[in-house]
PQR file of N, CA, C, O and H, with PARSE charges and radii, in Angstrom:
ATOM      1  N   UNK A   1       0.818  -1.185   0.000 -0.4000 1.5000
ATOM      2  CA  UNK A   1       0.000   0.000   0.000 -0.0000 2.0000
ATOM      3  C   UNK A   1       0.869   1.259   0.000  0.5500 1.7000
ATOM      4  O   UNK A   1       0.647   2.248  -0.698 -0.5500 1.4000
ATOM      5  N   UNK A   2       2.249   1.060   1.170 -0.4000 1.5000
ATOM      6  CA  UNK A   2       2.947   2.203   1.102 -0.0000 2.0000
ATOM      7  C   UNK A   2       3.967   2.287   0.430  0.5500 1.7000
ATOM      8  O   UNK A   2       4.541   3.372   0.516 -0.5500 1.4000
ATOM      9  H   UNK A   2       2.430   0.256   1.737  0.4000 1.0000
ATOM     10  N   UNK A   3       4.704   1.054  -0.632 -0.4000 1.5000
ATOM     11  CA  UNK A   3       5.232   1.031  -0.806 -0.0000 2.0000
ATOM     12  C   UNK A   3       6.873   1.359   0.357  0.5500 1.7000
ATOM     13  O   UNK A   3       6.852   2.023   1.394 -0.5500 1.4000
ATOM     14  H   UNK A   3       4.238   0.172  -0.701  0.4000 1.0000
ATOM     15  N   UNK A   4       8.194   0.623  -0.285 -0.4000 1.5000
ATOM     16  CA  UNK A   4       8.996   0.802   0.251 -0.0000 2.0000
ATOM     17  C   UNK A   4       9.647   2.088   0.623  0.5500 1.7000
ATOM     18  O   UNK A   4       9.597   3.136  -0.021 -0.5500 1.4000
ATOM     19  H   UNK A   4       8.211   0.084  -1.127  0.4000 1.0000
ATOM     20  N   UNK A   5      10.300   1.857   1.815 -0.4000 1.5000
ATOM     21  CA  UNK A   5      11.088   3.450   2.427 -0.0000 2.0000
ATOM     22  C   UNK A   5      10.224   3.684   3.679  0.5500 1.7000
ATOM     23  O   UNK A   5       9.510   2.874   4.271 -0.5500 1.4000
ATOM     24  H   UNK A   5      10.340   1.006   2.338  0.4000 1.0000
ATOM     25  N   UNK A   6      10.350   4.388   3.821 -0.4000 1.5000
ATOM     26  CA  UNK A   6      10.034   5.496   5.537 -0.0000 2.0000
ATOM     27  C   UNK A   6       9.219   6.962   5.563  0.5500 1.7000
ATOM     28  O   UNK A   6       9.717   8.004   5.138 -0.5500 1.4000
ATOM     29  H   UNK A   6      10.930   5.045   3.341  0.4000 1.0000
ATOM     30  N   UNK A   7       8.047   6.866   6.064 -0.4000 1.5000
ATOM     31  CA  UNK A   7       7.236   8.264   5.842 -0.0000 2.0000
ATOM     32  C   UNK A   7       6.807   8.837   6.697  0.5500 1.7000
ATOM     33  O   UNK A   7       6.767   8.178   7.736 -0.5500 1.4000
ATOM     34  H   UNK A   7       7.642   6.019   6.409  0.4000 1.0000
ATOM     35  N   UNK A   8       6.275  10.263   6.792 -0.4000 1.5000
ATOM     36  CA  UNK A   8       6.301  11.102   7.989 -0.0000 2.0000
ATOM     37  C   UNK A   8       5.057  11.525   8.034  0.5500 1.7000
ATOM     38  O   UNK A   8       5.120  12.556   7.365 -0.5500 1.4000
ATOM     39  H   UNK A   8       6.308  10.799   5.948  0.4000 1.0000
ATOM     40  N   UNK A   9       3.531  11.363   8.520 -0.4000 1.5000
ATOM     41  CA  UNK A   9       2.800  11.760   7.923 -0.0000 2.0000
ATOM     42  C   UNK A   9       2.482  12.820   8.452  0.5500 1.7000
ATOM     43  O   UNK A   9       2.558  13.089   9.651 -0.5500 1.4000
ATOM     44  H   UNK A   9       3.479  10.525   9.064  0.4000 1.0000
ATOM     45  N   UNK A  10       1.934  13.791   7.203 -0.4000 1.5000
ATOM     46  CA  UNK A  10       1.533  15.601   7.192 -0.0000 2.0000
ATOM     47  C   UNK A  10      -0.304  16.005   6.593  0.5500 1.7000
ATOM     48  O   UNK A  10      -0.961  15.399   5.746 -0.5500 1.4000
ATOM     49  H   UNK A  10       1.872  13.572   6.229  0.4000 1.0000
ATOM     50  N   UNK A  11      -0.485  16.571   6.977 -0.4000 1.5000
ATOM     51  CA  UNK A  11      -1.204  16.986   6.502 -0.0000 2.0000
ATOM     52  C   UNK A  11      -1.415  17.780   5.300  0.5500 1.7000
ATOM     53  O   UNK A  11      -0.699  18.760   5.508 -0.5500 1.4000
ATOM     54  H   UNK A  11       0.048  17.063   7.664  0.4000 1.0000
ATOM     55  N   UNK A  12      -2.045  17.963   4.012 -0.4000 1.5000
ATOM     56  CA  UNK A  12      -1.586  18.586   2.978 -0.0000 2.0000
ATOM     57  C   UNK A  12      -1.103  19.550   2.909  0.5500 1.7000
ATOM     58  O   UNK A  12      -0.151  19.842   2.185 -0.5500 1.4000
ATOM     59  H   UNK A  12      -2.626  17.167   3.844  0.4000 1.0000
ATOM     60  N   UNK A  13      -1.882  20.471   3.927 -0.4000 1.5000
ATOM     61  CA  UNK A  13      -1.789  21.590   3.930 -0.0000 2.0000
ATOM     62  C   UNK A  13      -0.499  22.589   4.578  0.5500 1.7000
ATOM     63  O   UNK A  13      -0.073  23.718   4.336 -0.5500 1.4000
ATOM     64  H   UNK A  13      -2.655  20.233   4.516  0.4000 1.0000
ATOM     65  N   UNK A  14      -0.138  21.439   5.572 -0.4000 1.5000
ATOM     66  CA  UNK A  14       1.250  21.617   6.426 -0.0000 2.0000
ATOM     67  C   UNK A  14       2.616  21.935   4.963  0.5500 1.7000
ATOM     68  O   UNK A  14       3.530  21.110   4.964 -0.5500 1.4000
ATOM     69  H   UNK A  14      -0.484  20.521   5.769  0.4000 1.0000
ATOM     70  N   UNK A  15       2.651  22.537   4.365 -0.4000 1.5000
ATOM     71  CA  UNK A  15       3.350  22.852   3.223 -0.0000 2.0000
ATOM     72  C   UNK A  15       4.417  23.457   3.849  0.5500 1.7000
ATOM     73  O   UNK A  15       5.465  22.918   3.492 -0.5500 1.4000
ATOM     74  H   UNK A  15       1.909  23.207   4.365  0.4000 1.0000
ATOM     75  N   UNK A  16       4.579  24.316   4.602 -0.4000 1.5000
ATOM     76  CA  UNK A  16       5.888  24.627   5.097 -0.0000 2.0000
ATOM     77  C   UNK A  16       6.865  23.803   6.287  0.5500 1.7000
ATOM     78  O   UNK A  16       8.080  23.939   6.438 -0.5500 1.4000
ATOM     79  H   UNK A  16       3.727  24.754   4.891  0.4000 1.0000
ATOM     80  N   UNK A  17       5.790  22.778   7.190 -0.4000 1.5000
ATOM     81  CA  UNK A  17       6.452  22.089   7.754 -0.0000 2.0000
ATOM     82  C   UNK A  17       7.124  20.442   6.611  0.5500 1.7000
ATOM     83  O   UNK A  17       8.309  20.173   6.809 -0.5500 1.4000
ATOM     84  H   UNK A  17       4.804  22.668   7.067  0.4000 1.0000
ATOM     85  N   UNK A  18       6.871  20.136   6.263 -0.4000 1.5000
ATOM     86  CA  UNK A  18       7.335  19.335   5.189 -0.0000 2.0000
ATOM     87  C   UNK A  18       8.476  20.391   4.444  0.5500 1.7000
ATOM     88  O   UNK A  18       9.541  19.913   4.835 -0.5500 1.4000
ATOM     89  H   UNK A  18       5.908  20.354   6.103  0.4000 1.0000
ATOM     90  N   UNK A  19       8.721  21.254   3.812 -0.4000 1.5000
ATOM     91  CA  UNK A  19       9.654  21.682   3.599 -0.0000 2.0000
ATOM     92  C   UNK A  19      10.788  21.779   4.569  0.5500 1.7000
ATOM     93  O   UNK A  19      11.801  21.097   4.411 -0.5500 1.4000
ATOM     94  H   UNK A  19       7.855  21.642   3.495  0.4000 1.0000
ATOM     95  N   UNK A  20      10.629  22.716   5.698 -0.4000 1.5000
ATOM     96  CA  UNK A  20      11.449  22.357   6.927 -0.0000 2.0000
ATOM     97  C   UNK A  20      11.739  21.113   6.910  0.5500 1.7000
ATOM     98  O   UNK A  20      12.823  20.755   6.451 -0.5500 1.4000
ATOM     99  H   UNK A  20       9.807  23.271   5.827  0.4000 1.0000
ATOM    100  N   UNK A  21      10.801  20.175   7.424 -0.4000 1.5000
ATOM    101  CA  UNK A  21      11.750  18.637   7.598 -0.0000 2.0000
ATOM    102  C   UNK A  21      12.850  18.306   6.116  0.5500 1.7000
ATOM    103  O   UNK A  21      14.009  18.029   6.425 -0.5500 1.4000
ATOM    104  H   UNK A  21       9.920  20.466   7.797  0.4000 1.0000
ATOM    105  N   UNK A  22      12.538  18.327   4.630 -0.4000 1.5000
ATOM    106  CA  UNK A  22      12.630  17.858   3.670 -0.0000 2.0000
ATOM    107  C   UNK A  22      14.491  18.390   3.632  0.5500 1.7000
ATOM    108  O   UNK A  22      15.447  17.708   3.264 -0.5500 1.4000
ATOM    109  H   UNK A  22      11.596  18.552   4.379  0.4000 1.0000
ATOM    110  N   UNK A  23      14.484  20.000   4.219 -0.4000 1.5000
ATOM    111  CA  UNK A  23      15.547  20.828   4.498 -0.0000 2.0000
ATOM    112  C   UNK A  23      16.563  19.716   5.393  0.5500 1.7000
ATOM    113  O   UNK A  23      17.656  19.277   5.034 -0.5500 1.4000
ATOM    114  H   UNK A  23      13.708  20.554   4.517  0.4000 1.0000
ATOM    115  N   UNK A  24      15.960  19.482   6.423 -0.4000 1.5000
ATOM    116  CA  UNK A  24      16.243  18.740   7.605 -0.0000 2.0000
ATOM    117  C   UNK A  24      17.472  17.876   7.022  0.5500 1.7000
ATOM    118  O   UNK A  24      18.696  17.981   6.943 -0.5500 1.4000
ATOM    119  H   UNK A  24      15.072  19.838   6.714  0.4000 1.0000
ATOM    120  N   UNK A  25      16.254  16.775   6.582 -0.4000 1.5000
ATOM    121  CA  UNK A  25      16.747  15.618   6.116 -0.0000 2.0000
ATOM    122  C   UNK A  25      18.316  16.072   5.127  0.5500 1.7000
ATOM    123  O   UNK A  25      19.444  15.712   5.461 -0.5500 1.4000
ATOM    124  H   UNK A  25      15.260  16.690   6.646  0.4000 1.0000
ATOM    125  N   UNK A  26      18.029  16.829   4.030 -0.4000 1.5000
ATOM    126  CA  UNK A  26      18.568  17.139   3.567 -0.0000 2.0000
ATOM    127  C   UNK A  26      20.014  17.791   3.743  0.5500 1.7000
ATOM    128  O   UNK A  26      20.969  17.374   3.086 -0.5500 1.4000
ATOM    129  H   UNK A  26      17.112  17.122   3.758  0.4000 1.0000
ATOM    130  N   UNK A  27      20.136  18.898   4.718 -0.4000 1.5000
ATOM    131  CA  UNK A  27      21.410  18.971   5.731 -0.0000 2.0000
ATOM    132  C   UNK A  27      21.946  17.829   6.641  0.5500 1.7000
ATOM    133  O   UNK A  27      22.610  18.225   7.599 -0.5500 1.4000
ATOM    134  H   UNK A  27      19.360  19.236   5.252  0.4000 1.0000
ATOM    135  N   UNK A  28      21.807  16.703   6.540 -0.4000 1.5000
ATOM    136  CA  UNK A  28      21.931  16.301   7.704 -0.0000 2.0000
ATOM    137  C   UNK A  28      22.820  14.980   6.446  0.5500 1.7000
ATOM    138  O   UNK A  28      23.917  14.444   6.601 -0.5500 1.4000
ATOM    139  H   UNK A  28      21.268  16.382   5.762  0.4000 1.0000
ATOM    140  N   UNK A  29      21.885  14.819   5.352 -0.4000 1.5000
ATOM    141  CA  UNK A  29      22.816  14.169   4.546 -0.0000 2.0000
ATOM    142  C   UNK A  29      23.704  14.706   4.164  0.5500 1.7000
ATOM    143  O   UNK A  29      24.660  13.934   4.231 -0.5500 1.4000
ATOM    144  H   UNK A  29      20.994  15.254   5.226  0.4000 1.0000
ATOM    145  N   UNK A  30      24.165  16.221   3.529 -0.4000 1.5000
ATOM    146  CA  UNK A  30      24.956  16.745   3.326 -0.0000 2.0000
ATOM    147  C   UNK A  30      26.391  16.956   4.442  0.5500 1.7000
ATOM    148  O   UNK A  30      27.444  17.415   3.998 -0.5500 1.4000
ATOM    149  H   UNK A  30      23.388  16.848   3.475  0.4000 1.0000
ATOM    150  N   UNK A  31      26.243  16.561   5.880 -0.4000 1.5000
ATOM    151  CA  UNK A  31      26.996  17.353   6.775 -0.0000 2.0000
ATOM    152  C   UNK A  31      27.437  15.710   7.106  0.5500 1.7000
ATOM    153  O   UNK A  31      28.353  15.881   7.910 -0.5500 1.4000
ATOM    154  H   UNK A  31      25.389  16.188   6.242  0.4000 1.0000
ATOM    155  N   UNK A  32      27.346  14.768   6.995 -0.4000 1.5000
ATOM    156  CA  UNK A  32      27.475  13.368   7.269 -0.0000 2.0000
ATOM    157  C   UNK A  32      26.643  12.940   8.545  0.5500 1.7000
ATOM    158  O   UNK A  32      26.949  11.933   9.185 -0.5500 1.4000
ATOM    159  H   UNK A  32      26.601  14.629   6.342  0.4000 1.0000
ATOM    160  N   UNK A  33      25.537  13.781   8.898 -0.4000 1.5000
ATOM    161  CA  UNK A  33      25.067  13.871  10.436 -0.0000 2.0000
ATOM    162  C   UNK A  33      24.295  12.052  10.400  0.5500 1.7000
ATOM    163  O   UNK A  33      24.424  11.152  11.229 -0.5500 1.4000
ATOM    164  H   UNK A  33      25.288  14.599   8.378  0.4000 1.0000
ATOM    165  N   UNK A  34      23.502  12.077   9.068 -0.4000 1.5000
ATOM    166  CA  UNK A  34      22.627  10.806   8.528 -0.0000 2.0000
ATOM    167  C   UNK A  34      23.086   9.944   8.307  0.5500 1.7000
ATOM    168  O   UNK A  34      22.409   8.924   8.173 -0.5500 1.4000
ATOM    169  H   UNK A  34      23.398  12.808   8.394  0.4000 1.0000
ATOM    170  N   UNK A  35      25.024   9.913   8.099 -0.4000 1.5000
ATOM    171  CA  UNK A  35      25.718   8.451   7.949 -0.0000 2.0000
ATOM    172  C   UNK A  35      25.768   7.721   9.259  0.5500 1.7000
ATOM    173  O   UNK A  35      25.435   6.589   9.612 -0.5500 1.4000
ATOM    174  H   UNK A  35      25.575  10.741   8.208  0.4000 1.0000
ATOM    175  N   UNK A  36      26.600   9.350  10.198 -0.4000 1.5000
ATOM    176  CA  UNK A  36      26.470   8.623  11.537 -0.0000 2.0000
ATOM    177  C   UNK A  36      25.575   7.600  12.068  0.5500 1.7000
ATOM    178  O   UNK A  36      25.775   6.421  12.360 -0.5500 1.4000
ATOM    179  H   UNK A  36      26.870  10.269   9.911  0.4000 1.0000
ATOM    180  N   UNK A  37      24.597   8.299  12.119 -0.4000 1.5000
ATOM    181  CA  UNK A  37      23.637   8.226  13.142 -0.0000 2.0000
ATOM    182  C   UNK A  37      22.774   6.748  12.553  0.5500 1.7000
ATOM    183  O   UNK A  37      22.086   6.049  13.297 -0.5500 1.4000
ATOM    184  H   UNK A  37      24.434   9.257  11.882  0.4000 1.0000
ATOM    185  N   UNK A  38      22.995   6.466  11.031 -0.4000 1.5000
ATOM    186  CA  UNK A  38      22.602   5.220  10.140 -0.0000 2.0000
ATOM    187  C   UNK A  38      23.793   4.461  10.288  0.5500 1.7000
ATOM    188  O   UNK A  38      23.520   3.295  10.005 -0.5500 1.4000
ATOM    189  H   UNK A  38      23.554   7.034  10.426  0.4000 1.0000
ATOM    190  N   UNK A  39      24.715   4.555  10.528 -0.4000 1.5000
ATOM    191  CA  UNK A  39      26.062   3.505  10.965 -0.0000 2.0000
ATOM    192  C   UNK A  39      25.658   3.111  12.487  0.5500 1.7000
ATOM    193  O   UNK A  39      25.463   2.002  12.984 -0.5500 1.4000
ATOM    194  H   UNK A  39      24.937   5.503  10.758  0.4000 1.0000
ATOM    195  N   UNK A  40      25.609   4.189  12.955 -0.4000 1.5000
ATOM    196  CA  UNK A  40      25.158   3.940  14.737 -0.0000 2.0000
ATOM    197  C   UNK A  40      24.191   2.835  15.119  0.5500 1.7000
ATOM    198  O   UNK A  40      24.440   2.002  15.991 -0.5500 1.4000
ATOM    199  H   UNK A  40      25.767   5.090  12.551  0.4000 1.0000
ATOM    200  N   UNK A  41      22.831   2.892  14.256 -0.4000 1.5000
ATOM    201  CA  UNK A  41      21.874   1.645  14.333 -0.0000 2.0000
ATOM    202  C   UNK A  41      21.750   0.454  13.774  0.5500 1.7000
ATOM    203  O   UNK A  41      21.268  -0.564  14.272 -0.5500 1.4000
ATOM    204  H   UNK A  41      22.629   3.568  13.548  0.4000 1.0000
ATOM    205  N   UNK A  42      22.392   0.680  12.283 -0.4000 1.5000
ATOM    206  CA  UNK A  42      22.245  -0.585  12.008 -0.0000 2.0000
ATOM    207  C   UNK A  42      23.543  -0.806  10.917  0.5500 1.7000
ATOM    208  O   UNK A  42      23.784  -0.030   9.992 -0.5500 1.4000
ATOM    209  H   UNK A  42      22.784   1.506  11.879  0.4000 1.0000
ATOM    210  N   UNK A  43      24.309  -2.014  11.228 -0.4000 1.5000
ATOM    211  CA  UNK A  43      25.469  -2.460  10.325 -0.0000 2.0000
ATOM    212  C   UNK A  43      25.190  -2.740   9.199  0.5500 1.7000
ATOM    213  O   UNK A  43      25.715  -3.815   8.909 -0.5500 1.4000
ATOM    214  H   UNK A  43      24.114  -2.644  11.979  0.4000 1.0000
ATOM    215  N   UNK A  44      24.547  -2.268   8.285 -0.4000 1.5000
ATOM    216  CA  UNK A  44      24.382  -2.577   6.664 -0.0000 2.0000
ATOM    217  C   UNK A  44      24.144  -0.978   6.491  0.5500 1.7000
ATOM    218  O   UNK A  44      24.092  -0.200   7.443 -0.5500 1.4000
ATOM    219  H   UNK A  44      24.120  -1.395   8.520  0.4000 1.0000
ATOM    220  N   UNK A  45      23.983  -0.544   4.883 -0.4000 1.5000
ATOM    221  CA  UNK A  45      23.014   0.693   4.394 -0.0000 2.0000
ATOM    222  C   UNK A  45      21.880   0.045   4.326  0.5500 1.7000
ATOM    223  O   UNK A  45      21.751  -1.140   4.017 -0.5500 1.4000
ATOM    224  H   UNK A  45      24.025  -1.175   4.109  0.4000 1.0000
ATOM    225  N   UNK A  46      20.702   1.101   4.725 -0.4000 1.5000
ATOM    226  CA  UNK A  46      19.311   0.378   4.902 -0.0000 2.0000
ATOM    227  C   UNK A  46      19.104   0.965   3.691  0.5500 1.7000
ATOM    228  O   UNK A  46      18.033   0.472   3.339 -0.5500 1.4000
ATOM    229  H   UNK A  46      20.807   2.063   4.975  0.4000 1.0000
ATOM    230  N   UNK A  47      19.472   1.735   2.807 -0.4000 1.5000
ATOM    231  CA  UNK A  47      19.288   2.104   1.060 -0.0000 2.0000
ATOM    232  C   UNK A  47      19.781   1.266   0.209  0.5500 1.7000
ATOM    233  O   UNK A  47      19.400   1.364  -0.957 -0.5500 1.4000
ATOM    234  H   UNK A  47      20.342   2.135   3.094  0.4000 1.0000
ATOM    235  N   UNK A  48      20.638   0.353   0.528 -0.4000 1.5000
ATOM    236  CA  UNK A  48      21.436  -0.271  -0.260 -0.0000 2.0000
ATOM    237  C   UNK A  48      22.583   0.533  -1.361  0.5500 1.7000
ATOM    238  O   UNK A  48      22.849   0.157  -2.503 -0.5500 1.4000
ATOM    239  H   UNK A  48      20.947   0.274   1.475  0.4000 1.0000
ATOM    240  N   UNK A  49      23.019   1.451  -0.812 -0.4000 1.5000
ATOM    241  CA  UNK A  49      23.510   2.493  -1.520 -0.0000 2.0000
ATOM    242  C   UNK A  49      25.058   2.000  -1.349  0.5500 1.7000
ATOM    243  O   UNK A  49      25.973   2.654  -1.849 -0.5500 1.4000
ATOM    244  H   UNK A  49      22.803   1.756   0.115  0.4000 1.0000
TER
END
């Protein structure tokens, strides 16, 4: 139904909080904050990347 991956749910209308997070996410891959913290929990890439 949801297909694969991980989701946050918003309301449609919440248009600027979804940007904020989308930002989020987005710095956090850029700064290595998201390798850490994805090395920290689990010993594989959960992307397969």
């Amino acid at each position: 139904m949801l297909g694969i991956g991980a989701g946050i749910g918003l309301r449609k209308e919440d248009t600027d909080l979804k940007a904020k997070i989308d930002r989020a996410i987005l710095d956090m891959v850029k700064d290595g904050t998201y390798k850490r913290l994805a090395s920290k929990y689990f010993d594989f890439d959960i992307y397969g990347g």
